[in-house]
C-alpha positions in Angstrom: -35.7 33.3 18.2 -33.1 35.9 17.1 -29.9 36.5 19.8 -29.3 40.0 20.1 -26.2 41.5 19.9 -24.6 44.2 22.7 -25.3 46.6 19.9 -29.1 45.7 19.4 -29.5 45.4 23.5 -27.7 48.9 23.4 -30.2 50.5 20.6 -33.2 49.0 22.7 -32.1 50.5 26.1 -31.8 54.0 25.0 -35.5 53.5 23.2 -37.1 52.1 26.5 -35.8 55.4 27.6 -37.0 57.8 25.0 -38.8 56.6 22.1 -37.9 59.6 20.2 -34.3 59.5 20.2 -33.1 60.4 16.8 -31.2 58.3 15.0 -28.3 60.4 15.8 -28.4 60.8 18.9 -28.4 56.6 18.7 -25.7 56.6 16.9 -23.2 59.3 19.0 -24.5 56.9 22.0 -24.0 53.6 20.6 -20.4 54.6 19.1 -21.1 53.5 15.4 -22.3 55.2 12.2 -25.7 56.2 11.6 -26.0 54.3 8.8 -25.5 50.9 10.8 -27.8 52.1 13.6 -30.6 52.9 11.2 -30.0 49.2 9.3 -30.4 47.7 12.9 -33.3 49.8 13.7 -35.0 48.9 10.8 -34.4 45.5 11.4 -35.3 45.6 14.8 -38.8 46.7 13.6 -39.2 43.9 10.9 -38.7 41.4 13.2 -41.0 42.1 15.5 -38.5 42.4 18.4 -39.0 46.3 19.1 -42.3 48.7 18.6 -42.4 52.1 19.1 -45.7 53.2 20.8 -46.5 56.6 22.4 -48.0 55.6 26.5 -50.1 57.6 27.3 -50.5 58.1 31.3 -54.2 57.4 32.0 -54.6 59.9 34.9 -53.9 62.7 32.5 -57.1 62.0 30.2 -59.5 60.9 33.6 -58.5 57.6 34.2 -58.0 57.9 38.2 -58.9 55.0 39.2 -57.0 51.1 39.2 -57.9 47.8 39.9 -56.5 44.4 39.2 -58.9 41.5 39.2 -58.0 37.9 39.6 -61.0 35.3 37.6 -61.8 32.0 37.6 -64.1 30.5 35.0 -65.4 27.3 34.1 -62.7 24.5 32.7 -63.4 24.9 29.0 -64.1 28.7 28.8 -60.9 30.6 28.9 -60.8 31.4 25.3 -64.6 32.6 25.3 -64.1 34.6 28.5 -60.7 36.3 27.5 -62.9 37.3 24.4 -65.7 38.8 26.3 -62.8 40.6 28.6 -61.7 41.8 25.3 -64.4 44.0 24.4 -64.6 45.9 27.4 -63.0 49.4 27.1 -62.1 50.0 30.9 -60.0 46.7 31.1 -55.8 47.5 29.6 -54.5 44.2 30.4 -55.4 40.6 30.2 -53.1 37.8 31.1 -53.7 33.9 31.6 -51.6 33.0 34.8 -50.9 29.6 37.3 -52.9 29.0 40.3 -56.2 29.4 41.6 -57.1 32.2 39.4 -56.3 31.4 35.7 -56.5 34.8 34.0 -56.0 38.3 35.7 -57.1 41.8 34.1 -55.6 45.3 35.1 -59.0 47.9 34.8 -58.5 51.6 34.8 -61.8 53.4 35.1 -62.5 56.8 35.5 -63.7 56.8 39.1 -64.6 54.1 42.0 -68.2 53.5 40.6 -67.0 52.3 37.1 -65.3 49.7 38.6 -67.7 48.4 40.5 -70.2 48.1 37.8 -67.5 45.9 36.3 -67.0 43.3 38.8 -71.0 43.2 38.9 -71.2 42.7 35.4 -68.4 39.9 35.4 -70.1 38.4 38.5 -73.5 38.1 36.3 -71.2 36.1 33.3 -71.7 32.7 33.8 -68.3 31.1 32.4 -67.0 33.3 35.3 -67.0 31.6 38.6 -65.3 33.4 41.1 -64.2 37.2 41.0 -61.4 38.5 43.5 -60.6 42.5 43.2 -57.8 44.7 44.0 -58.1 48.3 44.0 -55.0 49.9 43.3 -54.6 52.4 46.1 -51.4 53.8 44.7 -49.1 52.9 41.6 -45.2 53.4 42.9 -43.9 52.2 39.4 -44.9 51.9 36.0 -42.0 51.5 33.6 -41.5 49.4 30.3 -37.2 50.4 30.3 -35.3 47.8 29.7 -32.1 47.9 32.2 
């Protein structure tokens, strides 16, 4: 695993912020040439350390509605489950956790009825034992900035 410098940490924070900063503007913030904020950039990408993706906010293009969904499934299943989960458009995020409910999923769905054919559907799988829902009433923070 690669340290990063105050430099690269630096370069990172102002990208977290706007993903379209121009290499200039880097560089007049970071206090060094272009040319060395470019090299790190670059090498910041090859690594794998930083990816620059445009977010899209889901409201804007009709997803309203959020839910986060907690599932347990049969001991020896997870990988075949998480694959299923996989497939299915209206679920963003998938994550195994600790505790009583080994993987969680985030859904955004276009309105309340969506979601509920989801949890029947993942109900009616039979790796899947146990569903527990959320629905997001109101999302006070979304951010991926690094501080």
């Amino acid at each position: 695993m690669k340290q990063l410098d105050e430099l690269d940490t630096h370069i990172i924070k102002l990208l977290s912020k706007d993903g379209r900063m121009s290499f200039r503007e880097l560089a007049k913030s970071t206090e060094v040439t272009e040319k060395t904020v470019r090299l790190r950039y670059a090498h910041l990408i090859d690594s794998g350390i930083l990816e620059i993706v445009g977010r899209i906010n889901p409201i804007t293009i009709g997803l309203k509605e959020g839910a986060i969904i907690q599932l347990k499934v049969k001991p020896a299943c997870w990988e075949s489950v998480i694959e299923y989960l996989s497939k299915i458009r209206s679920i963003r995020y998938i994550t195994t956790t600790t505790g009583d409910y080994p993987i969680l999923i985030q859904v955004a769905a276009a309105n309340q009825e969506e979601i509920a054919e989801l949890i029947i559907r993942l109900y009616k799988h039979e790796e899947i034992t146990e569903v527990n829902s959320m629905i997001q009433l109101e999302v006070s923070k979304s951010s991926y900035q690094v501080d």
